[in-house]
PyMOL Python script that loads the backbone (N, CA, C, O; Angstrom):
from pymol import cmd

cmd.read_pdbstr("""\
ATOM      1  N   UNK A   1       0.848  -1.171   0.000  1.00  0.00           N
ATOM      2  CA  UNK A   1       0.000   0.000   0.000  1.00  0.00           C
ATOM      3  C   UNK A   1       0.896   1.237   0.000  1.00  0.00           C
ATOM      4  O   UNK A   1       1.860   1.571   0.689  1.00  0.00           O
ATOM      5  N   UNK A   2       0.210   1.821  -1.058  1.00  0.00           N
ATOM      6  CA  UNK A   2       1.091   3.487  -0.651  1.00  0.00           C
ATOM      7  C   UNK A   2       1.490   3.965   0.533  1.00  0.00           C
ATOM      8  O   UNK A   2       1.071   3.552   1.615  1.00  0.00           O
ATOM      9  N   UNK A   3       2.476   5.027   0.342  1.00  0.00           N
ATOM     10  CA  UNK A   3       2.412   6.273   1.483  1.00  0.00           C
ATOM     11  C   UNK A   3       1.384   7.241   1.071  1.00  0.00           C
ATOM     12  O   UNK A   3       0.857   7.186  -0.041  1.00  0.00           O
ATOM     13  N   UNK A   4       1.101   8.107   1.937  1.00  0.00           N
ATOM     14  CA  UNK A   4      -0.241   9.094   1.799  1.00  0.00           C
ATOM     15  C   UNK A   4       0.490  10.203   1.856  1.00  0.00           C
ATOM     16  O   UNK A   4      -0.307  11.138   1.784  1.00  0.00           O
ATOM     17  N   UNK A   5       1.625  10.622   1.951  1.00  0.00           N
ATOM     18  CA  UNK A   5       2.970  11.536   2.247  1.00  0.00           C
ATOM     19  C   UNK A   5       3.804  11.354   2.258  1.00  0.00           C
ATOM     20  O   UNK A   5       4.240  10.343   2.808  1.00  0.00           O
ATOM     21  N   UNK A   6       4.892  12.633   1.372  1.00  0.00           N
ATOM     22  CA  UNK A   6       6.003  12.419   1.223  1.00  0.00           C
ATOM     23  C   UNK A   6       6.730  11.923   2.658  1.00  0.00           C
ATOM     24  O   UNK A   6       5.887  12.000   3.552  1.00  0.00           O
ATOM     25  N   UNK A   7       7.841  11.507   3.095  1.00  0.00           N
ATOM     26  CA  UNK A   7       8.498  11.350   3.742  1.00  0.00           C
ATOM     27  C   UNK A   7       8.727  12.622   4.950  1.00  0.00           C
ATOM     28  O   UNK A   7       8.312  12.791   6.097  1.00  0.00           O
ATOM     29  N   UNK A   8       9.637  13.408   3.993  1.00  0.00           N
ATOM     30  CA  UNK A   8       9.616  15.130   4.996  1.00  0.00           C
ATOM     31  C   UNK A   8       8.580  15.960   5.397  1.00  0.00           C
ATOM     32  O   UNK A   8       8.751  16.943   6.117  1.00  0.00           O
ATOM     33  N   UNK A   9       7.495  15.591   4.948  1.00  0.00           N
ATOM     34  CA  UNK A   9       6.288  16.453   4.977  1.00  0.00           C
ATOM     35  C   UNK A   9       6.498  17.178   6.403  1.00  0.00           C
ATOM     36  O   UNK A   9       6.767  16.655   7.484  1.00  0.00           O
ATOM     37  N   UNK A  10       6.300  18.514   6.093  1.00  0.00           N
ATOM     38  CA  UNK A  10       5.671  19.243   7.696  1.00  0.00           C
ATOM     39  C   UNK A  10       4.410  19.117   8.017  1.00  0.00           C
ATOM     40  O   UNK A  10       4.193  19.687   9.086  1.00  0.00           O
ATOM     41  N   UNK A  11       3.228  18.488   7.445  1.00  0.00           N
ATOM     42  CA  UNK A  11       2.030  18.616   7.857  1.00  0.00           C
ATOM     43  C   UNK A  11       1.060  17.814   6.967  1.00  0.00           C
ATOM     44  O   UNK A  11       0.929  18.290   5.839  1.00  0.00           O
ATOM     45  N   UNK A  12       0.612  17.107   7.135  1.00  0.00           N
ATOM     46  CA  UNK A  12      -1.027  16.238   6.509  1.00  0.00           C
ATOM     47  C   UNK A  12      -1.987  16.413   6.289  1.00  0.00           C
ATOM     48  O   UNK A  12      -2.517  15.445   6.834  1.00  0.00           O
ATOM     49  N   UNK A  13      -2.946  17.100   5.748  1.00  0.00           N
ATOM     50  CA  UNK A  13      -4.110  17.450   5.793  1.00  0.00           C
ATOM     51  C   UNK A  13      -5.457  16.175   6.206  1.00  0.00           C
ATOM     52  O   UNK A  13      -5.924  15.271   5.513  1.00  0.00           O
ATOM     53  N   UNK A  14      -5.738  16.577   7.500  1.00  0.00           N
ATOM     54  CA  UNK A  14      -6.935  15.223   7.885  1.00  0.00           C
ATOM     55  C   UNK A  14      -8.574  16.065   7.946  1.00  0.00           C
ATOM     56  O   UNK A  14      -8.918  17.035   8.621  1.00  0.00           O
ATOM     57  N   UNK A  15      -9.055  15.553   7.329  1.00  0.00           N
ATOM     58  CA  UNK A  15     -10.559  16.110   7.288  1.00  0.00           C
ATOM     59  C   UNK A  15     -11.642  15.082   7.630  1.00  0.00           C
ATOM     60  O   UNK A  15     -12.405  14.525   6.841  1.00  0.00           O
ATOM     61  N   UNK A  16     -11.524  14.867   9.616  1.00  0.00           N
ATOM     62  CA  UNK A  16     -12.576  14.440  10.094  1.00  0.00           C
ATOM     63  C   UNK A  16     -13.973  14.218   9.698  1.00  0.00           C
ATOM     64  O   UNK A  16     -14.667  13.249  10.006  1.00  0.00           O
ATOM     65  N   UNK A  17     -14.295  15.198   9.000  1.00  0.00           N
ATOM     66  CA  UNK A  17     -15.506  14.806   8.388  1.00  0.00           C
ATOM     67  C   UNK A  17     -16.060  14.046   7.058  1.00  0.00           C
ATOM     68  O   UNK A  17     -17.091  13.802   6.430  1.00  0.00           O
ATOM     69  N   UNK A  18     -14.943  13.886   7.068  1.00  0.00           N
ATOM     70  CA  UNK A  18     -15.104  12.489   5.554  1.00  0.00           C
ATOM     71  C   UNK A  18     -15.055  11.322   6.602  1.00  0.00           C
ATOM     72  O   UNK A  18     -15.985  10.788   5.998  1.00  0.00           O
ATOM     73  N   UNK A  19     -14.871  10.663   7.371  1.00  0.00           N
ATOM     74  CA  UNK A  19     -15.073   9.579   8.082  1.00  0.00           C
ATOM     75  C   UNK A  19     -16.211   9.141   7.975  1.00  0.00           C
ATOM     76  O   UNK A  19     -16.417   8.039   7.468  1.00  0.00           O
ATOM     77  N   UNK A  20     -17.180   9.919   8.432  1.00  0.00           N
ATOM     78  CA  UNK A  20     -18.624   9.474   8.004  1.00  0.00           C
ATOM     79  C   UNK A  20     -19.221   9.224   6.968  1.00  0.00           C
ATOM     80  O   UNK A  20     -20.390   8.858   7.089  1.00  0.00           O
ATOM     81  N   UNK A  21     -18.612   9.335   5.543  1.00  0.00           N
ATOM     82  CA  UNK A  21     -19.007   9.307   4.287  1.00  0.00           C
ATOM     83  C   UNK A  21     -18.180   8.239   3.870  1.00  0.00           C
ATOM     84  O   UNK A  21     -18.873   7.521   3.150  1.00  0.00           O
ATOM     85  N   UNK A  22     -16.803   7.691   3.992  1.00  0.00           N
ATOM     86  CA  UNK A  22     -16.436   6.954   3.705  1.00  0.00           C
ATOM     87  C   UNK A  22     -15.829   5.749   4.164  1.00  0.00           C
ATOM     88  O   UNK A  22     -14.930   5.628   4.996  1.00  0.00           O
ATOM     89  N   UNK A  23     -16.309   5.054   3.649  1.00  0.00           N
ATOM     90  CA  UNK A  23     -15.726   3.465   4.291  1.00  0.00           C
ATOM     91  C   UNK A  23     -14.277   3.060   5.200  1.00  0.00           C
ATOM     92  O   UNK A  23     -14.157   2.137   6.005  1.00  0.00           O
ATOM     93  N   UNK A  24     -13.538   3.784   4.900  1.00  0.00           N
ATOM     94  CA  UNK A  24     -12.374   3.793   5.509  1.00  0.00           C
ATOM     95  C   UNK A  24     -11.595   5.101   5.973  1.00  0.00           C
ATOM     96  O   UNK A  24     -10.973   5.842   5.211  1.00  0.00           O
ATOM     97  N   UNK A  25     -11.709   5.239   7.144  1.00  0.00           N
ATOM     98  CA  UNK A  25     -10.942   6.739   7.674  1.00  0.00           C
ATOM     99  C   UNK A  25      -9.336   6.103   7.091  1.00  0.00           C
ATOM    100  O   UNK A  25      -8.936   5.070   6.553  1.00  0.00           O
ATOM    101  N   UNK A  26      -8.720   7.458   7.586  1.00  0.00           N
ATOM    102  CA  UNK A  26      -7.239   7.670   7.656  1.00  0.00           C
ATOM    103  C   UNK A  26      -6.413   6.800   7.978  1.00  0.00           C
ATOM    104  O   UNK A  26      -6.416   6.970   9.197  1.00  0.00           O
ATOM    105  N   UNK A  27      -5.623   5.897   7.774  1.00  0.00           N
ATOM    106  CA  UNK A  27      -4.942   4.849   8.626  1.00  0.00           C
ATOM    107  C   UNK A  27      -3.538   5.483   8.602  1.00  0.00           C
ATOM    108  O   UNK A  27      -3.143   5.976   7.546  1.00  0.00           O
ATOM    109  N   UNK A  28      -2.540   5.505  10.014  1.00  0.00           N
ATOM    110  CA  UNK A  28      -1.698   5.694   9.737  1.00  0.00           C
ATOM    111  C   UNK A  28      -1.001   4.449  10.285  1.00  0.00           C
ATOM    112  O   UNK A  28      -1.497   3.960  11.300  1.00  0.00           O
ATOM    113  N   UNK A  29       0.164   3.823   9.716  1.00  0.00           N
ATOM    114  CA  UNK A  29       0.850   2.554  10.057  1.00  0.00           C
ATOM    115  C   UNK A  29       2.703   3.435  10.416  1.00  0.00           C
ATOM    116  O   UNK A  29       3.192   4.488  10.006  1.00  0.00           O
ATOM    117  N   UNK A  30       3.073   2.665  11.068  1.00  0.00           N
ATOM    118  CA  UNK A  30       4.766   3.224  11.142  1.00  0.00           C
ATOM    119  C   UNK A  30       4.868   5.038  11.222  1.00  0.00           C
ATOM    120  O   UNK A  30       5.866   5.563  10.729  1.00  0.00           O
ATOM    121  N   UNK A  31       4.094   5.667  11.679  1.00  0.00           N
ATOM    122  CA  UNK A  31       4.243   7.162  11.407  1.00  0.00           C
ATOM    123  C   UNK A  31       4.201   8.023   9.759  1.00  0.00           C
ATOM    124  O   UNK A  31       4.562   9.128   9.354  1.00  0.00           O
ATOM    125  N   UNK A  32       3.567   6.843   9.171  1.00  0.00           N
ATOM    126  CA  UNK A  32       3.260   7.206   8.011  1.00  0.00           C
ATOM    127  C   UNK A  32       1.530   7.093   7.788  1.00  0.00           C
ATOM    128  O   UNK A  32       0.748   6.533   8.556  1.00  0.00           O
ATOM    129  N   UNK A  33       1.137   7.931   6.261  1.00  0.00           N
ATOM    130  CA  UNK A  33      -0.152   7.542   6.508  1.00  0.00           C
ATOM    131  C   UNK A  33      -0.271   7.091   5.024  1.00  0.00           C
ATOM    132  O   UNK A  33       0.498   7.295   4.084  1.00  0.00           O
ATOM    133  N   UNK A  34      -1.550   6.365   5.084  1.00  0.00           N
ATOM    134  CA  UNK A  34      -1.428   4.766   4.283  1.00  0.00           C
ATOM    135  C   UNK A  34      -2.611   5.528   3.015  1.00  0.00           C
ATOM    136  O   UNK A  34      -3.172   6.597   3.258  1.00  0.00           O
ATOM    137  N   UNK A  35      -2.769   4.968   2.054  1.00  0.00           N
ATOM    138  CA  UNK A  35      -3.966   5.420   1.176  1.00  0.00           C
ATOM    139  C   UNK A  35      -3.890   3.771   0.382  1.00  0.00           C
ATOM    140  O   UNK A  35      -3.141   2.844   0.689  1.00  0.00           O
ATOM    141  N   UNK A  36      -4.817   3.809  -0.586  1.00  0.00           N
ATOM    142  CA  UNK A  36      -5.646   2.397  -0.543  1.00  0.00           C
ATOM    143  C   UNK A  36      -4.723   2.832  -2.226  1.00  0.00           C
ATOM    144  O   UNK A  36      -4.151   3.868  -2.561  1.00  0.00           O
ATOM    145  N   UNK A  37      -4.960   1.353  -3.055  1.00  0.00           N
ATOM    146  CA  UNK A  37      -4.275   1.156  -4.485  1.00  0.00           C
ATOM    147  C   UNK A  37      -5.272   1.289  -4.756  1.00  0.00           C
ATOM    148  O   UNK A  37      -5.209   1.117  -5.973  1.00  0.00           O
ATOM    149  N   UNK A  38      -6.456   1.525  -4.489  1.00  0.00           N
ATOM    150  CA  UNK A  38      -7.792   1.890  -5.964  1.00  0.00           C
ATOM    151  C   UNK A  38      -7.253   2.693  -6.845  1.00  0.00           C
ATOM    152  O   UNK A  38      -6.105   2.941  -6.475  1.00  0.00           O
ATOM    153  N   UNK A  39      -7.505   3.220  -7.821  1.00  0.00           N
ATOM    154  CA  UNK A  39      -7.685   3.850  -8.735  1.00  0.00           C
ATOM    155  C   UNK A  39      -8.396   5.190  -8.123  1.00  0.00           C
ATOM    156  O   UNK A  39      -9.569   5.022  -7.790  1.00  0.00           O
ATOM    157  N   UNK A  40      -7.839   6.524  -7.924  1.00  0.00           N
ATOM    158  CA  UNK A  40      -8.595   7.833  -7.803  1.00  0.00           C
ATOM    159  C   UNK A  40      -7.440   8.533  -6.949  1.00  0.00           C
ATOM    160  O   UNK A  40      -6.226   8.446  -7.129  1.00  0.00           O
ATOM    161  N   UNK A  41      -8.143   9.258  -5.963  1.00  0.00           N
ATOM    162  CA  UNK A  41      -7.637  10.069  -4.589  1.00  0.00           C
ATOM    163  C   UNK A  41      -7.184   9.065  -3.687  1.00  0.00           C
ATOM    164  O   UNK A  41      -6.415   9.441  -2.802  1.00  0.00           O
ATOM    165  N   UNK A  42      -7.560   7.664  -3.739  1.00  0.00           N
ATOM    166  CA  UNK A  42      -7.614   6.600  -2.554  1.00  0.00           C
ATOM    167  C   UNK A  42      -8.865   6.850  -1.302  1.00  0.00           C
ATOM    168  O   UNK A  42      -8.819   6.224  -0.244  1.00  0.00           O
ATOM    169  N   UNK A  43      -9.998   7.890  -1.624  1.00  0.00           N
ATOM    170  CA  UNK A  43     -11.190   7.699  -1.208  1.00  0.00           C
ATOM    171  C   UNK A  43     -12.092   6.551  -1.197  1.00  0.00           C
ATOM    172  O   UNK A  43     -12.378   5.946  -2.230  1.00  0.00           O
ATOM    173  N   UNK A  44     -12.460   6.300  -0.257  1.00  0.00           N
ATOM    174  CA  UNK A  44     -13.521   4.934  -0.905  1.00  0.00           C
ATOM    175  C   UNK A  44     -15.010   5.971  -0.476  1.00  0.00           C
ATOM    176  O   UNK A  44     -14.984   6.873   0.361  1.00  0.00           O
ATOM    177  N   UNK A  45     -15.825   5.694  -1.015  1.00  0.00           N
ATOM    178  CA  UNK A  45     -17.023   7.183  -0.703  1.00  0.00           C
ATOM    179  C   UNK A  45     -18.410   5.746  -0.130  1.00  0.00           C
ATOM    180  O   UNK A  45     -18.945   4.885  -0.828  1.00  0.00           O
ATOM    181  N   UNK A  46     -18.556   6.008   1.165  1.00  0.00           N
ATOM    182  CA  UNK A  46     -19.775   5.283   1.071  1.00  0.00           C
ATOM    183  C   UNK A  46     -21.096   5.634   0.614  1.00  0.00           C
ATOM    184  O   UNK A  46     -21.994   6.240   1.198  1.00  0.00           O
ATOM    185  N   UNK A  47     -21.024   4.971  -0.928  1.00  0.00           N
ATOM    186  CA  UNK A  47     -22.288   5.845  -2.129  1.00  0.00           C
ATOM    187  C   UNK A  47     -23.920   5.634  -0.605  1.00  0.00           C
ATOM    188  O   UNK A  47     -24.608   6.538  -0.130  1.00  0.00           O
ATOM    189  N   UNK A  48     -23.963   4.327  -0.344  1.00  0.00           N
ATOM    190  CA  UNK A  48     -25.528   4.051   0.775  1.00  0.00           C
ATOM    191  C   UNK A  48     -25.529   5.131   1.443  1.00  0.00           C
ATOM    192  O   UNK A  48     -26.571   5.774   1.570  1.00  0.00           O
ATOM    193  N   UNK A  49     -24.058   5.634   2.135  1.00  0.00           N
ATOM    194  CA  UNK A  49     -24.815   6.812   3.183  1.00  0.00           C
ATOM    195  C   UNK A  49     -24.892   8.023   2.520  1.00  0.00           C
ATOM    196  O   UNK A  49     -25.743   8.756   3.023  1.00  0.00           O
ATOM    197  N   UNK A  50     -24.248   8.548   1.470  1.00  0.00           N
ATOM    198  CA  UNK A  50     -24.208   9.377   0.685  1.00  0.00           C
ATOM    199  C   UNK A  50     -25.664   9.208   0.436  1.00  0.00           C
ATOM    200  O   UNK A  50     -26.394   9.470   1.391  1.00  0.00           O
ATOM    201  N   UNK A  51     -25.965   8.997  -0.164  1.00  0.00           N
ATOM    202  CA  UNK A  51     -27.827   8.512  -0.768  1.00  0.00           C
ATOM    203  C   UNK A  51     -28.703   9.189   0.726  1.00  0.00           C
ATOM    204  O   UNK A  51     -29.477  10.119   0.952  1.00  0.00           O
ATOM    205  N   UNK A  52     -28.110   8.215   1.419  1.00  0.00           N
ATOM    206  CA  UNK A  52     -29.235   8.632   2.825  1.00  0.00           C
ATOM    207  C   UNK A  52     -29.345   9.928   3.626  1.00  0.00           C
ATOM    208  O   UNK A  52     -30.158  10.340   4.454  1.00  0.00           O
ATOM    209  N   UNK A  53     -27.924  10.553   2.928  1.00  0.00           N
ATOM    210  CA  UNK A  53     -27.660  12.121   3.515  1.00  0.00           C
ATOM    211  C   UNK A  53     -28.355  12.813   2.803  1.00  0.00           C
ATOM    212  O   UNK A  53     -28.938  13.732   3.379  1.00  0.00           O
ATOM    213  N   UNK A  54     -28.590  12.646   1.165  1.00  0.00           N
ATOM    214  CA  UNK A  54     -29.238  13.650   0.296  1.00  0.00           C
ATOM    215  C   UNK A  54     -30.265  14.560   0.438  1.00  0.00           C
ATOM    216  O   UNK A  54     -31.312  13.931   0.281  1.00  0.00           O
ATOM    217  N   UNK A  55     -30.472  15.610   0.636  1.00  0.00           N
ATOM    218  CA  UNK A  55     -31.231  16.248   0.744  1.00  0.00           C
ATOM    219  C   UNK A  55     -32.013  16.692  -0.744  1.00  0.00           C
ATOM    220  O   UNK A  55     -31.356  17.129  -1.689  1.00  0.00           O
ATOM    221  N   UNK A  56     -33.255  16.544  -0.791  1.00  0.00           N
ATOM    222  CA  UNK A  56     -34.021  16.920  -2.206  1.00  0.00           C
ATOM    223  C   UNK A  56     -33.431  18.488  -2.568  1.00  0.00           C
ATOM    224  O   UNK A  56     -32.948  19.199  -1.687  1.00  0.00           O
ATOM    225  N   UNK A  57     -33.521  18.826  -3.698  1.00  0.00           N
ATOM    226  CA  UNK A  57     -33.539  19.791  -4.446  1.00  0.00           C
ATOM    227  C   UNK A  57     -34.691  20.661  -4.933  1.00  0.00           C
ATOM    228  O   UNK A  57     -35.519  20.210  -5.725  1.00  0.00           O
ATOM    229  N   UNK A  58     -34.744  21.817  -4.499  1.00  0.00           N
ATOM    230  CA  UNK A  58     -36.175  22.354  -4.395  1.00  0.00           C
ATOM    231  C   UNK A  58     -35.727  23.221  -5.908  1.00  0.00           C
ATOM    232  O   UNK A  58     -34.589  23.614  -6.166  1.00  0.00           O
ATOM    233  N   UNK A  59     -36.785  23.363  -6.669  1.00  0.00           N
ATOM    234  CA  UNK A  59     -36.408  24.302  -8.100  1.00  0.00           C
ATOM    235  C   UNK A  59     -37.912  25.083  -7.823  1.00  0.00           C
ATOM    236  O   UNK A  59     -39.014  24.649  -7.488  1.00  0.00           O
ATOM    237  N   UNK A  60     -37.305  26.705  -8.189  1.00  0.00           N
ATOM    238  CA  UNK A  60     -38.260  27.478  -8.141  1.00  0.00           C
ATOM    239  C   UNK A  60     -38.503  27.803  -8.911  1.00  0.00           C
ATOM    240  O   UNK A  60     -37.642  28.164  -9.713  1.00  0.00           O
ATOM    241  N   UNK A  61     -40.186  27.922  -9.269  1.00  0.00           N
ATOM    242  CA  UNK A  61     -40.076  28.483 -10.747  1.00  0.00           C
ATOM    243  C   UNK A  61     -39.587  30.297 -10.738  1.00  0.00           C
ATOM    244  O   UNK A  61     -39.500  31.154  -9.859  1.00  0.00           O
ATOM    245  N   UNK A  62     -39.343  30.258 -12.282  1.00  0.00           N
ATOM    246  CA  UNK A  62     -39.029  32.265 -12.434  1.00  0.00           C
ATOM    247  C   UNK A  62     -38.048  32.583 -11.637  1.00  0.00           C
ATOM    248  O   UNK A  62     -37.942  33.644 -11.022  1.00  0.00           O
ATOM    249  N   UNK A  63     -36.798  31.056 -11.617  1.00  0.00           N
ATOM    250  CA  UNK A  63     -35.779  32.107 -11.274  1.00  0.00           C
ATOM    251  C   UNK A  63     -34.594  31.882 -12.019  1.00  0.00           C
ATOM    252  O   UNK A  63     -33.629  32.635 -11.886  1.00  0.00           O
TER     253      UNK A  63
END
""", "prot")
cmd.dss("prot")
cmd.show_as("cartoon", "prot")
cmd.util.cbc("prot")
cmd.orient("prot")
């Protein structure tokens, strides 16, 4: 599995609030942090809760 950061990095960007949307938070192993071999960002997006968060879309007319 990848690194999620260079080696020297001064800093990581972690955004707690993707945890809840996606299947797998942040892992860090050895003081490194890990990202998945999928194909993309290494997000996995949980599409079910995504769906269940959606809020409808209201369209007004005349605007």
């Amino acid at each position: 599995m990848p690194n999620g950061a260079v080696p020297n990095a001064k800093w990581l960007e972690y955004i707690p609030q993707l945890d809840g949307i996606t299947q797998e938070g942040l892992r860090i192993e050895n003081g490194m942090a890990r990202v998945s071999h999928d194909p993309g960002l290494g997000i996995n997006w949980d599409w079910a809760r995504l769906d269940r968060m959606a809020q409808p879309k209201t369209i007004k007319e005349g605007t």
